[in-house]
Backbone as a ProteinNet text record, in pm:
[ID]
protein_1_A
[PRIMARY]
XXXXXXXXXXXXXXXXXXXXXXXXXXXXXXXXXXXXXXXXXXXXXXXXXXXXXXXXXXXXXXXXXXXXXXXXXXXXXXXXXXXXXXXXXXXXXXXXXXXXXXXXXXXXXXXXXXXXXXXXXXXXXXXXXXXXXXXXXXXXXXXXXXXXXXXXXXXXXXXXXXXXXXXXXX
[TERTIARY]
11642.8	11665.3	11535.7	11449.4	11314.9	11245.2	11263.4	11178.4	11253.1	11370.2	11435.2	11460.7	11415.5	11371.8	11177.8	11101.6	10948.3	10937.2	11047.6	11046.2	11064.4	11193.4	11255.2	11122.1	11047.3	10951.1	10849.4	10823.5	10656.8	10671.4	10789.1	10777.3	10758.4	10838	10801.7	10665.1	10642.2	10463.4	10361.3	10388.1	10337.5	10332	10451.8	10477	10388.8	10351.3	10340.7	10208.1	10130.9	9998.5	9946.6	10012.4	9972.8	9958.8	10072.8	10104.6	10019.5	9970.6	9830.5	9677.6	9683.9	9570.3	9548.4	9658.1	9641.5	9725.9	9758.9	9831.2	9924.2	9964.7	10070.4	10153.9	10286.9	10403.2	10447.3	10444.6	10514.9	10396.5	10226.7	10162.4	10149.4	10189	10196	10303.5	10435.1	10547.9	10485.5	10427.9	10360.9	10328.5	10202.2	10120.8	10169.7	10276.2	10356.8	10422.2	10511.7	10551.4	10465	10353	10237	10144.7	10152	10106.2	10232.8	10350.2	10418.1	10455.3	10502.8	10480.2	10369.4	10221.2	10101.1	10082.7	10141	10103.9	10291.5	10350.9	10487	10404.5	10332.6	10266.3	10145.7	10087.1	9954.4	9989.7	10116.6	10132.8	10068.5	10040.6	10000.6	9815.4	9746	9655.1	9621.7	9739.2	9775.8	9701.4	9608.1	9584.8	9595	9713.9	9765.7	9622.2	9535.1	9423.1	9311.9	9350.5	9286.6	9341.4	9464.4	9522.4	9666.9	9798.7	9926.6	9936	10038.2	10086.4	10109.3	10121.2	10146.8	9994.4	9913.5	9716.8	9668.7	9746.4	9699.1	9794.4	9864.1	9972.1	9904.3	9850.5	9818.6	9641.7	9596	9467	9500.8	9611.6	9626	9653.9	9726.8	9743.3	9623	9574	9410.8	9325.5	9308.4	9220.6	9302.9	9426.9	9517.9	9489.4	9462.4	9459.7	9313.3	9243.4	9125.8	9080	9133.5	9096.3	9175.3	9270.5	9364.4	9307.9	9209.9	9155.4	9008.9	8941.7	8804.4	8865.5	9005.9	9050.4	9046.2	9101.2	9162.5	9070.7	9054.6	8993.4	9039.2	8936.7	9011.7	9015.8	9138.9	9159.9	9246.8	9222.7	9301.7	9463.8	9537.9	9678.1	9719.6	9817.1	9893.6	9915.3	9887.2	9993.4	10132.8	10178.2	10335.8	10425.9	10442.4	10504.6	10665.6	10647.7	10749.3	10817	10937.3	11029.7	10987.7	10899	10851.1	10908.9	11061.7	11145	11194.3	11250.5	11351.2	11251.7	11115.6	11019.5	10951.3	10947.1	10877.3	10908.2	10961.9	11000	10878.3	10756.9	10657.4	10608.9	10574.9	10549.6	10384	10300.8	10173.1	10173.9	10202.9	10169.4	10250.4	10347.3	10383.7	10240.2	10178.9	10075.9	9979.4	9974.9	9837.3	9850.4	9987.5	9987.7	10008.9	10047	10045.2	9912.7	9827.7	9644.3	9578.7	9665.5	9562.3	9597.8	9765	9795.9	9724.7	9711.4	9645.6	9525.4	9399.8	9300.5	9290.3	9361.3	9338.6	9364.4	9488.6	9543.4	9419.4	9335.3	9232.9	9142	9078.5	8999	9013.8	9108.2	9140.3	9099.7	9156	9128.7	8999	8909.7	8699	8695.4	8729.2	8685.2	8652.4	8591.1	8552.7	8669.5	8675.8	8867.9	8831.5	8720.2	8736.2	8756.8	8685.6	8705.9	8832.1	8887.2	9050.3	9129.4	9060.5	9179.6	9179.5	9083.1	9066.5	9120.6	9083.3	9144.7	9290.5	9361.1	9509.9	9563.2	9453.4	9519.2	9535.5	9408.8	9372.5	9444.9	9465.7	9584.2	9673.3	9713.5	9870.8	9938.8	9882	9981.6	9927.7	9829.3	9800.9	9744.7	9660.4	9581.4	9490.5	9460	9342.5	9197.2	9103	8938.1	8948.6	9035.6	9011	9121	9197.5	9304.1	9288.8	9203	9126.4	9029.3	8944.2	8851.9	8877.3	9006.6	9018.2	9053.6	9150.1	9232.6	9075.1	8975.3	8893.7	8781.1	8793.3	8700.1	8537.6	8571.3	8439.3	8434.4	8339.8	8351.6	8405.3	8484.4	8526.1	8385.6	8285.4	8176.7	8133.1	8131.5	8177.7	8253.4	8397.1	8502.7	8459.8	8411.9	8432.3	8336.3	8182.9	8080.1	8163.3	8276.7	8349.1	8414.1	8525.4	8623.4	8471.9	8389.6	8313.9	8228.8	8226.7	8168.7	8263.7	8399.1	8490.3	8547.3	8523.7	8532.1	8475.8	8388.3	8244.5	8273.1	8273.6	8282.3	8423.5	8546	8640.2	8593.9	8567.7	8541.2	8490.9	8351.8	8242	8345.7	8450.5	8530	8637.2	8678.5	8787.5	8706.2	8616.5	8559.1	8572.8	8613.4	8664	8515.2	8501.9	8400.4	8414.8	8319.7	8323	8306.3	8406.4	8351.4	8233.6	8117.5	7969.2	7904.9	7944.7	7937.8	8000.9	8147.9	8199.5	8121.6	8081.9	7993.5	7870	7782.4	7668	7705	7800	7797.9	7840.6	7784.4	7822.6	7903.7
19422.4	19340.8	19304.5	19366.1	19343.1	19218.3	19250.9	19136.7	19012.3	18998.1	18900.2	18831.4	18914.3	18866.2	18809.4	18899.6	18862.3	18712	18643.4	18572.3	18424.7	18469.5	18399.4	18354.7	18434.5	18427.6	18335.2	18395.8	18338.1	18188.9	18205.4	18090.9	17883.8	17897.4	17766.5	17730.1	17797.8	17814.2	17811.3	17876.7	17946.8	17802.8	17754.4	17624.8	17539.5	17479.1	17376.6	17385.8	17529.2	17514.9	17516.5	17543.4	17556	17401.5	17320.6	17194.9	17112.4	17131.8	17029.6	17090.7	17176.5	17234.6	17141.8	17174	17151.3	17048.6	16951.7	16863.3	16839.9	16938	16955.3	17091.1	17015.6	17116.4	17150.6	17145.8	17278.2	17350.4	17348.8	17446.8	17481.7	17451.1	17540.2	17621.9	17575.3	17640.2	17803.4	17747	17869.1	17991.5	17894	17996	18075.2	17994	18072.9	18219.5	18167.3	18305.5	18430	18380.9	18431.7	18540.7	18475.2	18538.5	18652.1	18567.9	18676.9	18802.8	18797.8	18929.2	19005.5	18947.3	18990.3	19083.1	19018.5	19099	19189.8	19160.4	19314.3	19470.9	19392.1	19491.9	19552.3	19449.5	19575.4	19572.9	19565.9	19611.1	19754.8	19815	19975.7	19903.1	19798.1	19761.4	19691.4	19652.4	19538.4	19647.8	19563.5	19682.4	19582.6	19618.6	19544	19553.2	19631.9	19626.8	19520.2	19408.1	19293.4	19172.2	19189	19073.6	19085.4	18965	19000.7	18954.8	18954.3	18946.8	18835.9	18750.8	18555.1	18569.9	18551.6	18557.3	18619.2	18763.1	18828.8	18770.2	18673.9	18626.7	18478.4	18421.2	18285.9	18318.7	18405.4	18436.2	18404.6	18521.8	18559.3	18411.7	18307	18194.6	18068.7	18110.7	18013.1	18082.3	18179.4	18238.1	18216	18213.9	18151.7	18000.1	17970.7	17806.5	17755.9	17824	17789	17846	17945.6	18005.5	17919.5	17878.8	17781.7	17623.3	17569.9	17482.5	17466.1	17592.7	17602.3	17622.3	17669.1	17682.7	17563.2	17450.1	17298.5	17182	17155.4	16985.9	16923.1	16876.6	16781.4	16664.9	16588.9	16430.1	16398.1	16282.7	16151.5	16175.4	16224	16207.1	16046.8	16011.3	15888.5	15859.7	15715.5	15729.3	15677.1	15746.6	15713	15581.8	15519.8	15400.6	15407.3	15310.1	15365.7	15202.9	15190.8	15061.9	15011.6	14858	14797.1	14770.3	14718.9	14648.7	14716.5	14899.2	14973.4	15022.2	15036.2	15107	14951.1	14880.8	14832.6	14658	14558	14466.2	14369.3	14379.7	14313.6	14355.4	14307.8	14374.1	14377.7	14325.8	14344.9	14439.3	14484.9	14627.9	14709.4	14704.9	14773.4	14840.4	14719.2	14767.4	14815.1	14793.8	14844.2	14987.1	15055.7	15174.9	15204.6	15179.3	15242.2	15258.8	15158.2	15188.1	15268.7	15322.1	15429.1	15543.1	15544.9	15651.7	15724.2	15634.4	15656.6	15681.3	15634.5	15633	15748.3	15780.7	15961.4	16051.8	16072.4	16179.1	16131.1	16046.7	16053.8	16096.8	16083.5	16139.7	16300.6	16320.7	16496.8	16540.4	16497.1	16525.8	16596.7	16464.9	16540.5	16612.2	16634.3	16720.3	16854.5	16954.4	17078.2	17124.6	17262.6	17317.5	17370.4	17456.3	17513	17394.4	17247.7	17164.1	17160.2	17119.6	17099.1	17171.4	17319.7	17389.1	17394.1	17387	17371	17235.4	17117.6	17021.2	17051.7	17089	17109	17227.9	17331	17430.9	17361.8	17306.3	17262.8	17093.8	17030.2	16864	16890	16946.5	16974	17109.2	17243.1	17318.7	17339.6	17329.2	17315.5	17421.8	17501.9	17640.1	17614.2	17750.2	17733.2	17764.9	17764.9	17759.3	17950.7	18031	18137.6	18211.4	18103.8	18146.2	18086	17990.7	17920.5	18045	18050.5	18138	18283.4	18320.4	18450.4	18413.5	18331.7	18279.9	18285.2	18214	18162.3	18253.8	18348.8	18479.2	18454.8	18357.8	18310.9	18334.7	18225.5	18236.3	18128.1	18117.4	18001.7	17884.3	17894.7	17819.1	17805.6	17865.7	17830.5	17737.4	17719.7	17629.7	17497.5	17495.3	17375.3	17266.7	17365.2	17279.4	17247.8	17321.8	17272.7	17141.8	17169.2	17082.5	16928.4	16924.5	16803.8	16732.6	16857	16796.9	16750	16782.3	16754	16609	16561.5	16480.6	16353	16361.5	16300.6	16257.1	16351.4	16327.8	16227.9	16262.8	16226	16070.8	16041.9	15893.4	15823.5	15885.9	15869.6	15824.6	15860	15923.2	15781.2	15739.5	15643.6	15525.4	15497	15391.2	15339.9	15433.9	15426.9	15431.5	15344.5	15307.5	15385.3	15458.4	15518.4	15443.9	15439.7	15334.1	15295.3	15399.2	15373.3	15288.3	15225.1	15168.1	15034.5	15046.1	14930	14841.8	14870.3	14833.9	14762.6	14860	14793	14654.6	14660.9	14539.9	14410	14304	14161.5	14102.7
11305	11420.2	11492.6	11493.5	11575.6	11495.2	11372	11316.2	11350.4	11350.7	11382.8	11488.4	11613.1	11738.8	11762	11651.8	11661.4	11612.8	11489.7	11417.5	11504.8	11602.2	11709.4	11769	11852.6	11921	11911.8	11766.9	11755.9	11672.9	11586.4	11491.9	11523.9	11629.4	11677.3	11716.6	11784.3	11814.1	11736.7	11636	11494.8	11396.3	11394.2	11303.6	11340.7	11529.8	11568.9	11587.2	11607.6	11561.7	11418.8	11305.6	11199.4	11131.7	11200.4	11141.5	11186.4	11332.6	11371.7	11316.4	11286.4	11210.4	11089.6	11001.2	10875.4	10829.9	10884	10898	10776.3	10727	10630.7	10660.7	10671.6	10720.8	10644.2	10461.6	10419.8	10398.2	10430.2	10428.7	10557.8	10650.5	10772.2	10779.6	10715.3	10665.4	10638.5	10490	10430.1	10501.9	10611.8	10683	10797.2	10844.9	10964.4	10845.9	10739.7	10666.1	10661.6	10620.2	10568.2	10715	10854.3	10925.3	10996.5	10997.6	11018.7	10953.6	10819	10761.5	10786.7	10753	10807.6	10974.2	11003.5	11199.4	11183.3	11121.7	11084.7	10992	10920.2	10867.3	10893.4	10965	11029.3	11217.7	11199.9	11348.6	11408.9	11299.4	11392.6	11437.6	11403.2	11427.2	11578.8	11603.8	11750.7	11830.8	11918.3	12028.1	12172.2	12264.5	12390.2	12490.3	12461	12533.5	12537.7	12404.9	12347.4	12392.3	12438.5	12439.3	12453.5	12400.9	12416.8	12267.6	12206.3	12092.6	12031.5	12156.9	12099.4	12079.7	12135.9	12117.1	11986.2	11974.4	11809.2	11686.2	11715	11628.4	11571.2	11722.9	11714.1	11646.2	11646.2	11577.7	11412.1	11414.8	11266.9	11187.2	11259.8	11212.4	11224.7	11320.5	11299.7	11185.7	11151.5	11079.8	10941.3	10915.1	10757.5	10741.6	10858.6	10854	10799.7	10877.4	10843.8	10697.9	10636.1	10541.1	10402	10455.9	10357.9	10324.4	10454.4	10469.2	10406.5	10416.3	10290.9	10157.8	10127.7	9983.9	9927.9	9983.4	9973.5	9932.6	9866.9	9852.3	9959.5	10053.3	10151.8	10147	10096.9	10088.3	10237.9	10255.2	10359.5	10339.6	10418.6	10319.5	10394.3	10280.9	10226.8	10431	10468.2	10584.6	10556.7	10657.7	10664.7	10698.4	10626.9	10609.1	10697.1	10808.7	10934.2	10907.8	10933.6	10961.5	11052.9	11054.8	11157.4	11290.2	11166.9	11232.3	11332.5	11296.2	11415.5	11531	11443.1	11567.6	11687.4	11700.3	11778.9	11775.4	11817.8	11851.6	11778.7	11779.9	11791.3	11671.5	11540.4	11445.9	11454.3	11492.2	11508.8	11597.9	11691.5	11810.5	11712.8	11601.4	11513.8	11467.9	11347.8	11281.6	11325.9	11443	11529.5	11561.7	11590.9	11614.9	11449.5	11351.2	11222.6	11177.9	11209.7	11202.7	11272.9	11385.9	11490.9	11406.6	11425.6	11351.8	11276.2	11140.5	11019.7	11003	11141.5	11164.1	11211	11296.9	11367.9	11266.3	11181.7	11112.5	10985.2	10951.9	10856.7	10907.2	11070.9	11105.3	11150.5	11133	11200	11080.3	10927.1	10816.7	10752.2	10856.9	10790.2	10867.4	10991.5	11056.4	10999.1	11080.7	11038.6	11089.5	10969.9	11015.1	11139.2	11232.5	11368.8	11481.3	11432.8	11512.4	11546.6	11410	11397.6	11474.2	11465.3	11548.4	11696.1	11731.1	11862.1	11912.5	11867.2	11906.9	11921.4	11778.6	11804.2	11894.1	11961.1	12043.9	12178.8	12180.1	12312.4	12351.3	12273.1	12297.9	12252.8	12156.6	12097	12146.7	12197.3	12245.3	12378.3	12445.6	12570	12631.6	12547.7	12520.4	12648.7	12689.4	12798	12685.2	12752.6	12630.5	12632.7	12768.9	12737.4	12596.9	12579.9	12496.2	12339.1	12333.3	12238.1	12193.8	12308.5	12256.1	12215.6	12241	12189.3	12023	12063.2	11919.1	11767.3	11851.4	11756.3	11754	11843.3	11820	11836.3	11992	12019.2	12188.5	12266	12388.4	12438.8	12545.2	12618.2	12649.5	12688.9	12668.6	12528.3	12410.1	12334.6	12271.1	12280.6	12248.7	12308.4	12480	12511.9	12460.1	12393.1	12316.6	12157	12074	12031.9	12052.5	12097.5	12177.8	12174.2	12231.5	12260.4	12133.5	12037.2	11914.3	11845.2	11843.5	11765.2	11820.4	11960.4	11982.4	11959.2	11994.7	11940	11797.2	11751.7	11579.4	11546.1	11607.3	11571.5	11601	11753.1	11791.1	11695	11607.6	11524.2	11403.3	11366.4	11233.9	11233.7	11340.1	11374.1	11462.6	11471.6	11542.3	11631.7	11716.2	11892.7	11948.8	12043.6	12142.1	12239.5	12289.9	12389.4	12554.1	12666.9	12793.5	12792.6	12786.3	12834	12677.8	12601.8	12460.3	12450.1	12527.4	12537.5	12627.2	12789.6	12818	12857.5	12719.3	12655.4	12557.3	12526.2	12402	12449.1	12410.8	12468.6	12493.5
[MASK]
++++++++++++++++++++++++++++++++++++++++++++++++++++++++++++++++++++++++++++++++++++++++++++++++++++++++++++++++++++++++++++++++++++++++++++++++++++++++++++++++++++++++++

């Protein structure tokens, strides 16, 4: 029964950071399995003096992610081909969001996997840099020189102009 309440707990969380990490959900699938058995079995290791258990849970799954992510050849995946017609009235503001789309989820892609994760702790589950930085086994000043390179890069990656760029240009 305990596991079946830890499972309750952590797994949504577990899924929804694994899936912006690695932007494939049956390998975040994987990795949520994979960290949970993992933190059932070295539970005599947990020490509450480090942290709480979503934090040593959400570690165990940044550190599968990232470790699954140096395993991997990293290609662009396919974008997703959406019904113009049901999503959006206007089929050009259609294609235009099917190009950002595709432009971001290719640019999350090069990224470096710590970038990655931080971006997805910190815009997709709404992590503080001190909860980032435990996760990522760094310092909160730390993360946020993260967090800004990964930005940077991403802009760099998808060809978004930055205000002070737009600007400058004629």
């Amino acid at each position: 029964m305990a596991i079946a309440r830890l499972v309750a707990a952590l797994e949504g969380q577990g899924l929804r950071l694994a899936d912006r990490t690695l932007n494939d959900r049956v390998g975040a699938e994987d990795v949520v399995q994979v960290a949970l058995t993992r933190m059932w079995t070295m539970a005599a290791r947990f020490d509450p003096a480090r942290g709480s258990v979503e934090g040593w849970f959400r570690r165990i799954v940044v550190n599968l992610c990232l470790d699954r992510r140096r395993s991997l050849k990293l290609v662009a995946p396919l974008a997703e081909a959406d019904d113009v017609a049901s999503s959006a009235p206007d089929p050009y503001e259609a294609a235009a969001a099917n190009d950002q789309r595709a432009r971001m989820s290719a640019g999350m892609a090069r990224l470096a996997p710590r970038q990655r994760a931080a971006l997805a702790m910190f815009h997709g589950e709404g992590m503080t840099m001190a909860e980032i930085a435990a996760a990522l086994e760094t310092s909160p000043k730390a993360v946020e020189g993260l967090l800004g390179r990964a930005r940077m890069e991403l802009r760099n990656l998808i060809g978004v102009d930055t205000p002070s760029e737009q600007r400058t240009r004629p």
